[in-house]
C-alpha positions in Angstrom: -17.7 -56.1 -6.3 -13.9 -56.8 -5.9 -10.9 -55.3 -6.8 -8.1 -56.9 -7.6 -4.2 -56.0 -6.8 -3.2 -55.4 -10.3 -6.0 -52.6 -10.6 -4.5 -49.6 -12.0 -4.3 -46.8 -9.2 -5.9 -43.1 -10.8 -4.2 -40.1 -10.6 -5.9 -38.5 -7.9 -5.3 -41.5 -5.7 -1.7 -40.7 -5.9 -1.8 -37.1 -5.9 -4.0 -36.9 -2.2 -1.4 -36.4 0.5 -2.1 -39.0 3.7 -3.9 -36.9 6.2 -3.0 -37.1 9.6 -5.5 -36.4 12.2 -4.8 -34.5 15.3 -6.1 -35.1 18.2 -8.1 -32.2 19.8 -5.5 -32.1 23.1 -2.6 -32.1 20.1 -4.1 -28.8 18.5 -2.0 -25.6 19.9 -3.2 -22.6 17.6 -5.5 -20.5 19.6 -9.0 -20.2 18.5 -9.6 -16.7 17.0 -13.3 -14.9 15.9 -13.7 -11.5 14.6 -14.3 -8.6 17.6 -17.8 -8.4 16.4 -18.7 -12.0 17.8 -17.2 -10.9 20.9 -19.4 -10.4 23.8 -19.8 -7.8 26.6 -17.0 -8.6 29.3 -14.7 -10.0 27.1 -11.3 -9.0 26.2 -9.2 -10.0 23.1 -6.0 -9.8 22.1 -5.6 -8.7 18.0 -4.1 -10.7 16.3 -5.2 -10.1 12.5 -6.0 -6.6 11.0 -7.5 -7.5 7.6 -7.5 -3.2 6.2 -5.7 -1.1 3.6 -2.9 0.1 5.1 -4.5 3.3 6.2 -7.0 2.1 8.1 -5.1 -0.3 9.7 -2.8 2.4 10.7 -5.4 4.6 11.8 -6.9 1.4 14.7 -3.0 0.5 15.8 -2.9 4.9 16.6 -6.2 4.8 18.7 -4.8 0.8 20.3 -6.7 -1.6 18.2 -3.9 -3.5 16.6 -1.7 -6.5 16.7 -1.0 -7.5 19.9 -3.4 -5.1 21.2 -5.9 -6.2 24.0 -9.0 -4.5 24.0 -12.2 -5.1 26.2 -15.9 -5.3 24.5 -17.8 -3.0 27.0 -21.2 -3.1 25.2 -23.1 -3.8 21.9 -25.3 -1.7 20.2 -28.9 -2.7 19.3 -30.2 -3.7 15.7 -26.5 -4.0 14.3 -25.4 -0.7 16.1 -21.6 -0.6 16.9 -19.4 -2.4 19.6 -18.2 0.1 22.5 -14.8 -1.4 23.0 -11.9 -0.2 25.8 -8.1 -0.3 24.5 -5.2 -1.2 26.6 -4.1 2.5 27.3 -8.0 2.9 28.6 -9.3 4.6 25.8 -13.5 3.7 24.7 -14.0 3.9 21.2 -17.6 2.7 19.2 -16.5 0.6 16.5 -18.8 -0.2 12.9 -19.5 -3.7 13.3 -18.6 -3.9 9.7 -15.0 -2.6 10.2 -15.4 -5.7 13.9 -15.3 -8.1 11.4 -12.3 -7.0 9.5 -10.2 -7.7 12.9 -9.4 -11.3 14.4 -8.5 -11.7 18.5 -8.2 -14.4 20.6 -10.9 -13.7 23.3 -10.3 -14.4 27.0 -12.5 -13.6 29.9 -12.3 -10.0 31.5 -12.4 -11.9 34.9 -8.8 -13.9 33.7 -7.0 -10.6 32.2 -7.3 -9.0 35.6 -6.1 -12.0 37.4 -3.0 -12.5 35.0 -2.1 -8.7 35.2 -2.4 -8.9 39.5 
């Protein structure tokens, strides 16, 4: 089959913006997951609260909110909640449900204590 040059171009042809790729050493946003993948020894920084306002409020009071570091100390068995230590050094058991709701950029314990030396 051929097409010819006169062939009339669709309207979807026109409308699809060129993509340009990036490559992966081009890409600068930092990869982010919800707390609730995080595992034991990791720390992340919040950098998404996705709550009514009140709850939201309620996790930057207790130092689980934007910008926040916190580190995940242990996970519960059978869906059980995440034992997490803020910044200021308090422990807290957080609904994994509620985990999900907030996105951080996870690091290494081992690196947050080099960086902070």
């Amino acid at each position: 089959m051929t097409v010819s040059a006169s062939a009339p171009l669709l309207d979807w042809d026109l409308a699809r913006p060129a993509r340009a790729e990036a490559a992966p050493s081009q890409i600068t946003r930092a990869e982010t997951t919800s707390l609730a993948q995080l595992q034991p020894g990791t720390v992340g920084a919040v950098v998404d609260v996705a709550l009514d306002a009140d709850l939201a409020g309620w996790l930057e009071a207790i130092g689980i909110g934007r910008g926040d570091r916190v580190e995940v100390l242990r996970r519960a068995a059978f869906g059980g909640p995440i034992h997490l230590r803020t910044h200021t050094g308090g422990e807290f058991a957080v609904d994994r449900a509620l985990a999900r709701c907030i996105r951080v950029e996870a690091s290494a314990a081992g690196e947050e204590k080099k960086g902070a030396a």
